[in-house]
MDTraj code that builds the backbone (N, CA, C; nanometers):
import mdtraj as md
import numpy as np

residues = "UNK UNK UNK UNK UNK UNK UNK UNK UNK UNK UNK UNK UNK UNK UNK UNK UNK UNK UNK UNK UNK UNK UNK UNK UNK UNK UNK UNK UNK UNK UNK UNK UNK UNK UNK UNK UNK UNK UNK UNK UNK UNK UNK UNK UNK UNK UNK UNK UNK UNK UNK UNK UNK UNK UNK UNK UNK UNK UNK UNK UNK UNK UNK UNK UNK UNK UNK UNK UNK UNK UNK UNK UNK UNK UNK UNK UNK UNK UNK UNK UNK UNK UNK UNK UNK UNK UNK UNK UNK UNK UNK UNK UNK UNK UNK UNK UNK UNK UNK UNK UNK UNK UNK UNK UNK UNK UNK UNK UNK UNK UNK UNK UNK UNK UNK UNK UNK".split()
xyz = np.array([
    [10.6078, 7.6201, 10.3836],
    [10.6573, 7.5714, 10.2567],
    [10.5714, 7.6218, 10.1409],
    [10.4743, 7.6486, 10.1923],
    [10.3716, 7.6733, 10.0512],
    [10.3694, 7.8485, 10.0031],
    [10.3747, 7.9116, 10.1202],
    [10.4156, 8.0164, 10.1246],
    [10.5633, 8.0928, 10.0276],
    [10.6623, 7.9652, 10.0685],
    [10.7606, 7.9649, 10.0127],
    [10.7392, 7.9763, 9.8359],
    [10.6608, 7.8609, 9.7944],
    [10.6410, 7.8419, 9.6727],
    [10.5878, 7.9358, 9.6103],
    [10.4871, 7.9618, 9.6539],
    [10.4286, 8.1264, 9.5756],
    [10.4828, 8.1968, 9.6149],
    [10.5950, 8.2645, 9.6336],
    [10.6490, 8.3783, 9.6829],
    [10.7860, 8.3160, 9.5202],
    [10.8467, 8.2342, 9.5173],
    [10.9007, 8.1731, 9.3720],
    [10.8506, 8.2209, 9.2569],
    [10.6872, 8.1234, 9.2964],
    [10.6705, 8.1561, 9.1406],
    [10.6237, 8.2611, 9.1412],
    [10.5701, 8.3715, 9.1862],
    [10.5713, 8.5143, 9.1847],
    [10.6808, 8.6139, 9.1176],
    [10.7562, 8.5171, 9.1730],
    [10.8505, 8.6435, 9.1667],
    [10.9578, 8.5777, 8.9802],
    [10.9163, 8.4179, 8.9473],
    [10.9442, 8.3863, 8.8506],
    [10.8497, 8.4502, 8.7305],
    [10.7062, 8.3962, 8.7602],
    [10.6509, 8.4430, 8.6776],
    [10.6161, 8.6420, 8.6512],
    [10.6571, 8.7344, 8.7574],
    [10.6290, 8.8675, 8.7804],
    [10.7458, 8.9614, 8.7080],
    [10.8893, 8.8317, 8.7777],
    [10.9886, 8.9196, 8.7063],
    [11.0256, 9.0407, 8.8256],
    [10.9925, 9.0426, 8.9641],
    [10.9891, 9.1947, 8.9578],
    [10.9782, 9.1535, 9.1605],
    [11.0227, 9.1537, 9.2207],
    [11.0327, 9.1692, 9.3758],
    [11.0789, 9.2862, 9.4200],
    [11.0023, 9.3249, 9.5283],
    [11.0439, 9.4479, 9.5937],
    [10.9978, 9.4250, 9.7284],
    [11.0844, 9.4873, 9.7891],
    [11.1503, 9.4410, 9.9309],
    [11.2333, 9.5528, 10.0019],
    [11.2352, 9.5614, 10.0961],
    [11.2824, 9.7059, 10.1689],
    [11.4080, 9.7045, 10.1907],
    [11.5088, 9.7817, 10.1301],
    [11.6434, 9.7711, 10.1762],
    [11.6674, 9.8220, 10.2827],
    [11.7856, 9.6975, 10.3752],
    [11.7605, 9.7165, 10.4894],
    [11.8805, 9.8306, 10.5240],
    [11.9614, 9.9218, 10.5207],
    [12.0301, 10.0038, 10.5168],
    [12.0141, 10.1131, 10.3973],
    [11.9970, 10.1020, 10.3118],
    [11.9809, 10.2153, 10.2206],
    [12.1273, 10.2215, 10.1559],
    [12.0888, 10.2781, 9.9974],
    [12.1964, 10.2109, 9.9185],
    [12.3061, 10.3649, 9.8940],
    [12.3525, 10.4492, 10.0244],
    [12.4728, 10.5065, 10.0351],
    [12.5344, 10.5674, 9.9527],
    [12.5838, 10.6435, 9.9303],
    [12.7040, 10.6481, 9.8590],
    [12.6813, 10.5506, 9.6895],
    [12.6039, 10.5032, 9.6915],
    [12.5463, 10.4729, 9.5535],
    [12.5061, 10.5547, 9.4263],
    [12.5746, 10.5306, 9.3487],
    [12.5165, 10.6190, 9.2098],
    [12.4000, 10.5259, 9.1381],
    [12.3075, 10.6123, 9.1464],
    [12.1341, 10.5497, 9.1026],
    [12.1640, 10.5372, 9.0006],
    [12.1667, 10.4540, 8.8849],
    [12.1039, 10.4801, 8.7454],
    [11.9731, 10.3622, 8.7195],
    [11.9332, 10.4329, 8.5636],
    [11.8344, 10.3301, 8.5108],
    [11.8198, 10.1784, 8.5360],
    [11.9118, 10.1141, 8.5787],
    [11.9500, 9.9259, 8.6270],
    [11.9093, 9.8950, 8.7348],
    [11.9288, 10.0339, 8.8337],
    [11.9563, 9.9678, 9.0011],
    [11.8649, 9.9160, 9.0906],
    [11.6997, 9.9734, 9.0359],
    [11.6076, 9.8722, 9.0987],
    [11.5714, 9.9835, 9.2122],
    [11.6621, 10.0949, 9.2807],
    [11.6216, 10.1213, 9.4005],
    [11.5482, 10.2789, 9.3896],
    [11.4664, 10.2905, 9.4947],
    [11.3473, 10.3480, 9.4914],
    [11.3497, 10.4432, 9.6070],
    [11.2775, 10.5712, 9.6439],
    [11.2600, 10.6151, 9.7695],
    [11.1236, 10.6349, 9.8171],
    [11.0759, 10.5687, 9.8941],
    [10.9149, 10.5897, 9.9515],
    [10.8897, 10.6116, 10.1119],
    [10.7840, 10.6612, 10.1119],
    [10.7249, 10.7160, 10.2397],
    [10.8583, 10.6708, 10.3361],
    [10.9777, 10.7309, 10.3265],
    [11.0341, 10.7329, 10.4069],
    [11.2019, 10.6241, 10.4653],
    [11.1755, 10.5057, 10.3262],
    [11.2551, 10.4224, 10.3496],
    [11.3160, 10.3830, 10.1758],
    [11.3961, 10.3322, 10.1467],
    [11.4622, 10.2733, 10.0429],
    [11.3733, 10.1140, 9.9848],
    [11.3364, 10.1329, 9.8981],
    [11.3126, 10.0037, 9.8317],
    [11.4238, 9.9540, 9.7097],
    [11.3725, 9.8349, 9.6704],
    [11.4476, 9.7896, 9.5586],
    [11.3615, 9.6685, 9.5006],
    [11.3302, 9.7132, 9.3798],
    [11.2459, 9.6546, 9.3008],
    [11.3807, 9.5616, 9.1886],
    [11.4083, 9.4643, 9.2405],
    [11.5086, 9.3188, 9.1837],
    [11.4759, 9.3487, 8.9609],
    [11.5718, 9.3186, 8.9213],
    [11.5340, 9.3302, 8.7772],
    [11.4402, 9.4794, 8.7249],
    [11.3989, 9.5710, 8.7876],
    [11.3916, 9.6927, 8.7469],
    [11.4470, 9.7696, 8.6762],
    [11.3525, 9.8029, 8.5911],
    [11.4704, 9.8983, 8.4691],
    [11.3395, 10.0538, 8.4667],
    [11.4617, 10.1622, 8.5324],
    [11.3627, 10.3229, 8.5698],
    [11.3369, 10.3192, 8.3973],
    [11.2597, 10.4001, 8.3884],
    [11.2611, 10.5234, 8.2463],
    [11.1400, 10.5334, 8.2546],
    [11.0947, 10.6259, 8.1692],
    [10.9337, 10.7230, 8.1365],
    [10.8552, 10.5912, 8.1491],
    [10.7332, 10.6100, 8.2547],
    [10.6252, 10.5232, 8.2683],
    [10.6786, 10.4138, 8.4034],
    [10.7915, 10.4532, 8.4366],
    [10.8580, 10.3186, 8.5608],
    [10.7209, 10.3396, 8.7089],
    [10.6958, 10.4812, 8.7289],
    [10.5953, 10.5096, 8.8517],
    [10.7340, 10.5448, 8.9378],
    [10.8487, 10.5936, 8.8876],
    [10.9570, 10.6430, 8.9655],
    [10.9820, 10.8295, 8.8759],
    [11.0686, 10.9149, 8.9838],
    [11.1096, 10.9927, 8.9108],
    [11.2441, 10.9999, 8.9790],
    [11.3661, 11.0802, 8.8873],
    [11.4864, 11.1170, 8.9659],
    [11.4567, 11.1957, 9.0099],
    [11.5078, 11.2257, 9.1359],
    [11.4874, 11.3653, 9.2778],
    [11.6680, 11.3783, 9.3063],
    [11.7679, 11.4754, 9.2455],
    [11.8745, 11.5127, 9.3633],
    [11.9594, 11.3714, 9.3231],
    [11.9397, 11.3043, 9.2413],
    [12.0839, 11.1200, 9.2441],
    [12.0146, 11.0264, 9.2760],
    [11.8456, 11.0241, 9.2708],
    [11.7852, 10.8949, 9.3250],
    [11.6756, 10.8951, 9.2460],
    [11.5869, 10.7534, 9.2783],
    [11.4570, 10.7613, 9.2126],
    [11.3604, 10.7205, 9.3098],
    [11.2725, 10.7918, 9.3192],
    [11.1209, 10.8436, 9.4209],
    [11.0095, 10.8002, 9.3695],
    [10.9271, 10.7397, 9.4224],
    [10.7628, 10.6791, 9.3876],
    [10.7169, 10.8052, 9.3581],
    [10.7078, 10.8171, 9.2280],
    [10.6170, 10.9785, 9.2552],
    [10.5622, 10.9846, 9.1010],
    [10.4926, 11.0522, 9.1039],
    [10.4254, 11.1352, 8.9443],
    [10.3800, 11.2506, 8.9446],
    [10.4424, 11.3485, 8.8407],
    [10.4179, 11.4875, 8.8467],
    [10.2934, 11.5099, 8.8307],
    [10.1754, 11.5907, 8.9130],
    [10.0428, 11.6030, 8.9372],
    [10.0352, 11.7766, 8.8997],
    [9.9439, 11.7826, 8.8724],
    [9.8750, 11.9802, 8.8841],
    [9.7190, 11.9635, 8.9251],
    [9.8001, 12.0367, 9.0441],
    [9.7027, 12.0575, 9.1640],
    [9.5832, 12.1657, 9.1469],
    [9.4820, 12.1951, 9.1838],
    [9.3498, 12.2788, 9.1338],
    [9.3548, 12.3424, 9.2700],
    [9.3923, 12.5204, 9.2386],
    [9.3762, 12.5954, 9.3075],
    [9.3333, 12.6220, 9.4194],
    [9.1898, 12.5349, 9.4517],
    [9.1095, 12.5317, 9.5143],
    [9.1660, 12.3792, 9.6437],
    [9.2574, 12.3151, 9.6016],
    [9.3256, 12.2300, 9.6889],
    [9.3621, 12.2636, 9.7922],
    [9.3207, 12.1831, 9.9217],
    [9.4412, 12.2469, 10.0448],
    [9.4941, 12.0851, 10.0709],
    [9.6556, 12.1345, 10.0872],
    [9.7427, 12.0138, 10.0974],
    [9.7139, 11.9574, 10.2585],
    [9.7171, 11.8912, 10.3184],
    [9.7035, 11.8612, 10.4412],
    [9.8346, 11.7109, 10.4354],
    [9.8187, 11.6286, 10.5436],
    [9.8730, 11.5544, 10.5757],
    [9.8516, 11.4158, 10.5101],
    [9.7360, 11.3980, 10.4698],
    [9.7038, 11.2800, 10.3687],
    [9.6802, 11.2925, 10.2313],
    [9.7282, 11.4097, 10.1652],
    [9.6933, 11.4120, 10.0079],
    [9.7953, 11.3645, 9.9549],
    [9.9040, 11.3278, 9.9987],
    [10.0535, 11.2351, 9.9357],
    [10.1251, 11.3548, 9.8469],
    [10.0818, 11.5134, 9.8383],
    [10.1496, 11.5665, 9.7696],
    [10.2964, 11.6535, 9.8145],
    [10.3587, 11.6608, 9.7266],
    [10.4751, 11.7714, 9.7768],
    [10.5467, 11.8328, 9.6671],
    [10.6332, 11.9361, 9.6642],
    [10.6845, 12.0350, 9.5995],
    [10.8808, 11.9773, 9.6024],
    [10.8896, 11.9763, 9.5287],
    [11.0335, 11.9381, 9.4659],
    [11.1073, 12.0048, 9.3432],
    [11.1909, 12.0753, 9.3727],
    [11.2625, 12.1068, 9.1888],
    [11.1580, 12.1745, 9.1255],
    [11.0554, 12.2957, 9.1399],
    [10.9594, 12.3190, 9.0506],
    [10.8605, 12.2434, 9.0502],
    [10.8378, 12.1385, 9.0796],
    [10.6941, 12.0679, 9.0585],
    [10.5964, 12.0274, 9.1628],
    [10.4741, 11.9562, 9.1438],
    [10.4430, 11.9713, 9.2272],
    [10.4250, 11.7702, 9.2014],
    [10.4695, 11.6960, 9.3036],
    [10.4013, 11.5496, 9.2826],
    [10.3308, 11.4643, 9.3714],
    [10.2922, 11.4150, 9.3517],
    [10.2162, 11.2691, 9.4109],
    [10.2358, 11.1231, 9.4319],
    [10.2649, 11.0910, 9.5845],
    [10.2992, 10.9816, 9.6030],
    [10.2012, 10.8495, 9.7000],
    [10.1308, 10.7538, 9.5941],
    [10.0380, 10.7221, 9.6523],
    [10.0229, 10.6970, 9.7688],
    [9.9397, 10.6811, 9.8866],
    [9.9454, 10.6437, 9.9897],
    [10.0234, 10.7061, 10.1050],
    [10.1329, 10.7728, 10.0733],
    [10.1909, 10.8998, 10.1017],
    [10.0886, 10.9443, 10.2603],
    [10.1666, 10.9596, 10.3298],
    [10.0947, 11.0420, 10.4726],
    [10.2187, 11.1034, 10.5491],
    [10.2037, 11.2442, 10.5348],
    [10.2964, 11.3159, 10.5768],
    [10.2975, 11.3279, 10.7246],
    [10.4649, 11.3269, 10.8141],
    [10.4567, 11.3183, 10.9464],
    [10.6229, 11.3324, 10.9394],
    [10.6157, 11.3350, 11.0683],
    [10.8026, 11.2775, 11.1482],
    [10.8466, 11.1944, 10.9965],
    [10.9436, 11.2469, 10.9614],
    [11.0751, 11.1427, 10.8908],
    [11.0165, 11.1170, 10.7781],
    [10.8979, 11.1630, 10.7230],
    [10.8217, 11.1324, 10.5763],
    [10.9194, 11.2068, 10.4830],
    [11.0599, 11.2791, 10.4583],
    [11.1263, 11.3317, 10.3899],
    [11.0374, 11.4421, 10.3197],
    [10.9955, 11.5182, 10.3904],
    [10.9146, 11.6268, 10.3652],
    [10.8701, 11.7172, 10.4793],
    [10.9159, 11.8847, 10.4128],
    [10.8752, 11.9471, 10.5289],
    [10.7609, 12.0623, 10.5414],
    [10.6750, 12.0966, 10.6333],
    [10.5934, 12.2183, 10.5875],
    [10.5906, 12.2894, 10.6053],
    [10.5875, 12.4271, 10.4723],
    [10.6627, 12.5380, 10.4711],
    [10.4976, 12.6197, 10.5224],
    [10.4054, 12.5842, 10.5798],
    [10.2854, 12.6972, 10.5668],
    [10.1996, 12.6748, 10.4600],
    [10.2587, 12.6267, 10.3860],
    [10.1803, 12.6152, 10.2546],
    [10.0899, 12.4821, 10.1663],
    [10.2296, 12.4564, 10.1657],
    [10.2427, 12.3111, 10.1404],
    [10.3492, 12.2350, 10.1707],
    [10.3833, 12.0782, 10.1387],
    [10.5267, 12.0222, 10.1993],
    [10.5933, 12.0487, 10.0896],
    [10.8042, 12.0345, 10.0991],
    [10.8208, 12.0754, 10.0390],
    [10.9550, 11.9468, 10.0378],
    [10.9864, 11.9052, 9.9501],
    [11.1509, 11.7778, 9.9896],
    [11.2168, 11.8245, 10.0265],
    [11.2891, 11.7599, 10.0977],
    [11.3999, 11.8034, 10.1723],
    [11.5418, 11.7089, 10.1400],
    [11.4941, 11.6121, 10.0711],
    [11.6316, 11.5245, 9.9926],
    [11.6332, 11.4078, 10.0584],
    [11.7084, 11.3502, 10.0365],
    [11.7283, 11.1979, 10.1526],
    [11.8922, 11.2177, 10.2274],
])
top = md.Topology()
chain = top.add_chain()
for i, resn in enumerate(residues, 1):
    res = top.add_residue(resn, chain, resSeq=i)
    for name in ("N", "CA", "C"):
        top.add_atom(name, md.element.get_by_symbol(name[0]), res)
traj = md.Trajectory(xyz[None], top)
């Protein structure tokens, strides 16, 4: 029960729950309202979310992705835990990010590269 209660007022006073959608939102057209997200591999949805410049989302391909456009220093080698990857021209960063099986990213030799959802 108490558990219950702060998980309320959290989410009264925060404004803002996120929680893993349990199917993934399909055939859905993303816009700025919808709350839903793509991370390490699964669909979120952040309840009362509104995307735009500064959200910690970007559009990728009809969706929006935990990510922020990064520039990487030459001297970088991408490996499996730097959370980075190559999309559309850029290069971004997704915290916590650990590349593997089904991480929606693939490696070209180089670095990873999206592969879409």
């Amino acid at each position: 029960m108490r558990l219950l209660m702060i998980g309320i007022l959290a989410a009264v006073l925060g404004g803002c729950i996120i929680h893993a959608h349990p199917v993934g939102p399909r055939g859905h057209i993303h816009d700025d309202l919808c709350g839903h997200y793509w991370y390490n591999g699964a669909w979120y949805v952040a309840d009362r979310h509104h995307h735009g410049a500064g959200c910690g989302h970007v559009f990728h391909d009809g969706y929006w992705a935990q990510s922020q456009v990064v520039v990487i220093e030459r001297a970088h080698v991408h490996d499996a835990f730097c959370g980075h990857y190559y999309h559309g021209g850029a290069v971004y960063y997704m915290r916590g990010h650990r590349h593997g099986a089904g991480c929606g990213h693939n490696w070209n030799g180089k670095l990873w590269v999206s592969v879409g959802v």
